[in-house]
PAVEXMI-797720 format. One line per 10 residues: their letters; for each residue x, y, z of C-alpha. Coordinates in Angstrom, 1 decimal, decimal comma. Layout:
<recs>
A	X/Y/Z ~ ...
</recs>
This chain:
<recs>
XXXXXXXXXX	81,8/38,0/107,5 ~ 85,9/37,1/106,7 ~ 87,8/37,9/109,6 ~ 90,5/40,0/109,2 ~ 93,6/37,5/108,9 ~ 91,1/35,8/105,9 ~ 90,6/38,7/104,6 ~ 94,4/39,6/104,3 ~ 94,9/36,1/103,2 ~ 92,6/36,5/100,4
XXXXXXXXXX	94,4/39,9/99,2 ~ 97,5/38,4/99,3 ~ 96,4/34,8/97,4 ~ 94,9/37,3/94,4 ~ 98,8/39,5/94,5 ~ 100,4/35,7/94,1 ~ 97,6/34,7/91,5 ~ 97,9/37,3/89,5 ~ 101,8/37,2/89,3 ~ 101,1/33,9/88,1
XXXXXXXXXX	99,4/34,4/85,8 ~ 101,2/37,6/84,1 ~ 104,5/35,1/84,2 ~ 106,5/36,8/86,1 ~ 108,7/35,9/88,9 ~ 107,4/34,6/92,3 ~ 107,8/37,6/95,0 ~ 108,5/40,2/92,3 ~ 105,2/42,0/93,2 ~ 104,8/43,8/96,9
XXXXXXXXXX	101,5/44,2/98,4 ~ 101,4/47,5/100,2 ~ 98,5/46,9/103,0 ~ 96,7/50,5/103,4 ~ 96,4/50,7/106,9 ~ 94,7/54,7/106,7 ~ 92,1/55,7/109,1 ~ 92,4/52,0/110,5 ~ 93,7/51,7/114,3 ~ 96,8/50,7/115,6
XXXXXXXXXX	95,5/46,9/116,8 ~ 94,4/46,2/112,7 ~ 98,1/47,5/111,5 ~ 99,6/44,6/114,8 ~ 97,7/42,4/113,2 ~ 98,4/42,1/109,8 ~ 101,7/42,8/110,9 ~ 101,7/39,5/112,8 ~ 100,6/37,7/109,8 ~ 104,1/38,8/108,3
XXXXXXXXXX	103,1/42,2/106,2 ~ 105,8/44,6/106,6 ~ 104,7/47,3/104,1 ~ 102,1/49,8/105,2 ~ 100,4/52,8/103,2 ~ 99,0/56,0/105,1 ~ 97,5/58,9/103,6 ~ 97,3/61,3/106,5 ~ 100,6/62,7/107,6 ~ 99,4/62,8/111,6
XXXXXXXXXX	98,4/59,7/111,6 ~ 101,0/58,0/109,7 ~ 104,0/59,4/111,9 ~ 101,8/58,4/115,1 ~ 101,7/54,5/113,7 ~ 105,2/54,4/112,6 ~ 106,3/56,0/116,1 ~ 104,2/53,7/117,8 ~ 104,5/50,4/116,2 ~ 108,5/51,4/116,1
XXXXXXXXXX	109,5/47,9/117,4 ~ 107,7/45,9/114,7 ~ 110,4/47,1/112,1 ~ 107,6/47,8/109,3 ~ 108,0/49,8/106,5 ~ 105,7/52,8/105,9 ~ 104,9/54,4/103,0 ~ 103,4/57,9/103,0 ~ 100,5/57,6/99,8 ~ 99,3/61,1/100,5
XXXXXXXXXX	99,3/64,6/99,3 ~ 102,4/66,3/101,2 ~ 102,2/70,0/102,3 ~ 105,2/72,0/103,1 ~ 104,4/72,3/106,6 ~ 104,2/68,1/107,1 ~ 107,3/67,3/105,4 ~ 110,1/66,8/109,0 ~ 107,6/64,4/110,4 ~ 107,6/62,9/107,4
XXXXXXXXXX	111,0/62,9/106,6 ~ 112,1/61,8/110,1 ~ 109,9/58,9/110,1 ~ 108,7/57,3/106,9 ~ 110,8/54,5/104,9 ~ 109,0/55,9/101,5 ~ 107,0/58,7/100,0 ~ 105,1/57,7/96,9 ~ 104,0/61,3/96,4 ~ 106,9/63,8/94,8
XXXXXXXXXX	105,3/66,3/92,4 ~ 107,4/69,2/93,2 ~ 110,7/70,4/93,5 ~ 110,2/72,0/96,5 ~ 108,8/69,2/98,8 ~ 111,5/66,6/97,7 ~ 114,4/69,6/98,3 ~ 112,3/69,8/101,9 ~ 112,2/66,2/102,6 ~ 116,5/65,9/101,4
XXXXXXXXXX	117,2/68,8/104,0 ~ 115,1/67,3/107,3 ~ 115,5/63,6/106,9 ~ 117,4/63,0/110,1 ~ 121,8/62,3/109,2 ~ 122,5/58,7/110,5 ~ 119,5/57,1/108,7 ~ 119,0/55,5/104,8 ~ 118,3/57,8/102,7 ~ 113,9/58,2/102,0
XXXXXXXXXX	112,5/56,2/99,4 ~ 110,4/58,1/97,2 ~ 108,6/57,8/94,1 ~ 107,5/60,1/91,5 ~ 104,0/60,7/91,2 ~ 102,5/60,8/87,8 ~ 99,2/61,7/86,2 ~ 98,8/58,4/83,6 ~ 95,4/60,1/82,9 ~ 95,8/63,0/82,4
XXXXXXXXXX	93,1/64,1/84,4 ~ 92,8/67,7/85,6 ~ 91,6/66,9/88,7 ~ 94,2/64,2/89,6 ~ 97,5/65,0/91,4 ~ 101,1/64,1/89,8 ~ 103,4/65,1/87,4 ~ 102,7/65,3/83,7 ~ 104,6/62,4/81,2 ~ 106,9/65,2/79,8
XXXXXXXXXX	108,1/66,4/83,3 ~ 109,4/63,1/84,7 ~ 113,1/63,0/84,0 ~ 113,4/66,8/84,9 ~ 112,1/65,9/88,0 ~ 114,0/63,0/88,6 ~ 117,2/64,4/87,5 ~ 116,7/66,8/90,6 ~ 115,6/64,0/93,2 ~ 118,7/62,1/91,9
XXXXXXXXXX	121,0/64,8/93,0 ~ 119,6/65,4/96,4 ~ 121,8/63,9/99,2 ~ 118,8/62,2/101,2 ~ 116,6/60,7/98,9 ~ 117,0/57,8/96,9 ~ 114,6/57,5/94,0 ~ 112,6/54,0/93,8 ~ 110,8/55,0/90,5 ~ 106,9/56,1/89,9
XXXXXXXXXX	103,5/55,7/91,5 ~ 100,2/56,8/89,3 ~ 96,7/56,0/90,5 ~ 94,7/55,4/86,6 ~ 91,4/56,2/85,5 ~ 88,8/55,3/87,2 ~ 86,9/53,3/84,1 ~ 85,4/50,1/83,1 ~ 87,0/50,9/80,2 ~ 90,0/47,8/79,5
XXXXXXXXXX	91,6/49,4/76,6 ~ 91,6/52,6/78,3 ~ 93,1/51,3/81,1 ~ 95,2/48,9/79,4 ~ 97,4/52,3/77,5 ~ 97,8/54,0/80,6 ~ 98,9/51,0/82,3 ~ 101,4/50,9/79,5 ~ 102,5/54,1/79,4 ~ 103,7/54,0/83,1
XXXXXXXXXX	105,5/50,6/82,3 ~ 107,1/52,6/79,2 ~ 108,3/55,2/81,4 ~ 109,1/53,4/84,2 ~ 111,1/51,0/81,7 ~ 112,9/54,7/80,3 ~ 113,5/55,7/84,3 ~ 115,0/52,3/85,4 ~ 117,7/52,3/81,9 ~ 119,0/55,6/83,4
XXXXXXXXXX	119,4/55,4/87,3 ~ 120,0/52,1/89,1 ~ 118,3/52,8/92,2 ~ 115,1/52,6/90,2 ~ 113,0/49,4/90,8 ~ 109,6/50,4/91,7 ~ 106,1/50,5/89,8 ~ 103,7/51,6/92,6 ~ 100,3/51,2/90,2 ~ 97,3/48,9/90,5
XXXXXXXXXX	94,9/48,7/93,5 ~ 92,0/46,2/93,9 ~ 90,1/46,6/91,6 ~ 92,4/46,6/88,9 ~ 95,7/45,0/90,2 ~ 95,6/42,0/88,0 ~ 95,8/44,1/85,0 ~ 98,3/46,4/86,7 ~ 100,5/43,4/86,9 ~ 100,1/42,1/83,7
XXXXXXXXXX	101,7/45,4/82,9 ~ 104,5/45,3/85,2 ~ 103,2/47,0/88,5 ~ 105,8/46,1/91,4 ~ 103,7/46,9/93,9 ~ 100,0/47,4/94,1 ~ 98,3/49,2/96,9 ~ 94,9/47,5/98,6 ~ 93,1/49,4/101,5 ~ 89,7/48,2/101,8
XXXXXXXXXX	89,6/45,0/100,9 ~ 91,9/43,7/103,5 ~ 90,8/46,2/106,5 ~ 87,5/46,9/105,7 ~ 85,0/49,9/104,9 ~ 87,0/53,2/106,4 ~ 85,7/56,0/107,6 ~ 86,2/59,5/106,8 ~ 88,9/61,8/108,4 ~ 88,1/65,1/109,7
XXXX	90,3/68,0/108,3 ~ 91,8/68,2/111,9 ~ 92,8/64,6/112,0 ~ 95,0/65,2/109,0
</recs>
């Protein structure tokens, strides 16, 4: 079985591959390592090996691994569902939040990020598939959306995150791939803070960068097979 530094090593080999091969620039793609439900000594680890971006999906255990692993100087970026009653914590310690669907958690998250810090990060999550059961903002509600992050003091707005279909299907996938890269192409000509395409995970991260992803999120296959989380861990 690949030990964990291999198995890092591999994720990262297929980002640089894969960047390659879609012709763009060396470095122009980030690998966000999704460290959730994982312990502390995995996140060291891979930290060690020079990863600086982590993803979390639980807002108890993300603020406990940023508070704790505080000295590293990582990055973490919240991946989750926010509700109203988690968004200090995660104002006061995550560098990003790829998961803004509503006015009123980025208004909350402006008005509790701690004065003295950068502004957070955050990233407009979108719906490519239109799915009913899938989180995110709709295509048509995008620049109203972003229009309001852009005004609020404490955020800065990176650009979009959107988790596709989960198909076989490479045509399918292939127009919603490109209908992020459209918008995000639309969002990026009208604010200049905008530089972020947060699509693509392992399964289907080459074809998220052949479409202009910027960052592509991969869990599993560099910290193995997770386990659950109770509703009180959360």
């Amino acid at each position: 079985m690949p030990t964990l530094a291999e198995r890092y090593a591999a994720a990262y080999d297929q980002v640089q591959v894969a960047t390659q091969k879609a012709k763009r620039p060396a470095g122009s793609v980030k690998l966000l390592a999704v460290s959730k439900t994982k312990p502390i000594a995995d996140v060291e680890a891979v930290a060690a090996l020079g990863q600086v971006d982590f993803g979390e999906n639980y807002a108890q255990e993300a603020v406990e691994k940023a508070q704790k692993l505080a000295h590293l100087g990582l990055q973490w970026h919240f991946i989750g569902p926010i509700q109203s009653n988690k968004t200090r914590p995660l104002a006061e310690h995550m560098s990003w939040i790829h998961t803004i669907e509503r006015d009123k958690i980025a208004r909350r998250l402006s008005d509790q990020r701690p004065q003295g810090i950068e502004p957070l990060n955050v990233c407009i999550q979108v719906n490519a598939s239109s799915e009913s059961q899938k989180a995110g903002v709709s295509i048509a509600q995008i620049s109203e959306l972003a229009a309001l992050i852009d005004e609020l003091p404490n955020l800065k707005l990176r650009g979009l995150m959107a988790i596709v279909e989960n198909t076989t299907d490479q045509a399918k996938l292939g127009q919603q791939f490109d209908l992020m890269a459209q918008q995000y192409e639309w969002l990026k000509s009208h604010y200049l803070s905008v530089d972020t395409l947060s699509m693509g995970m392992t399964q289907d991260l080459a074809q998220a960068i052949q479409h202009g992803s910027t960052m592509v999120r991969v869990g599993t296959a560099i910290f193995g097979a997770r386990q659950p989380k109770t509703s009180s861990e959360q």
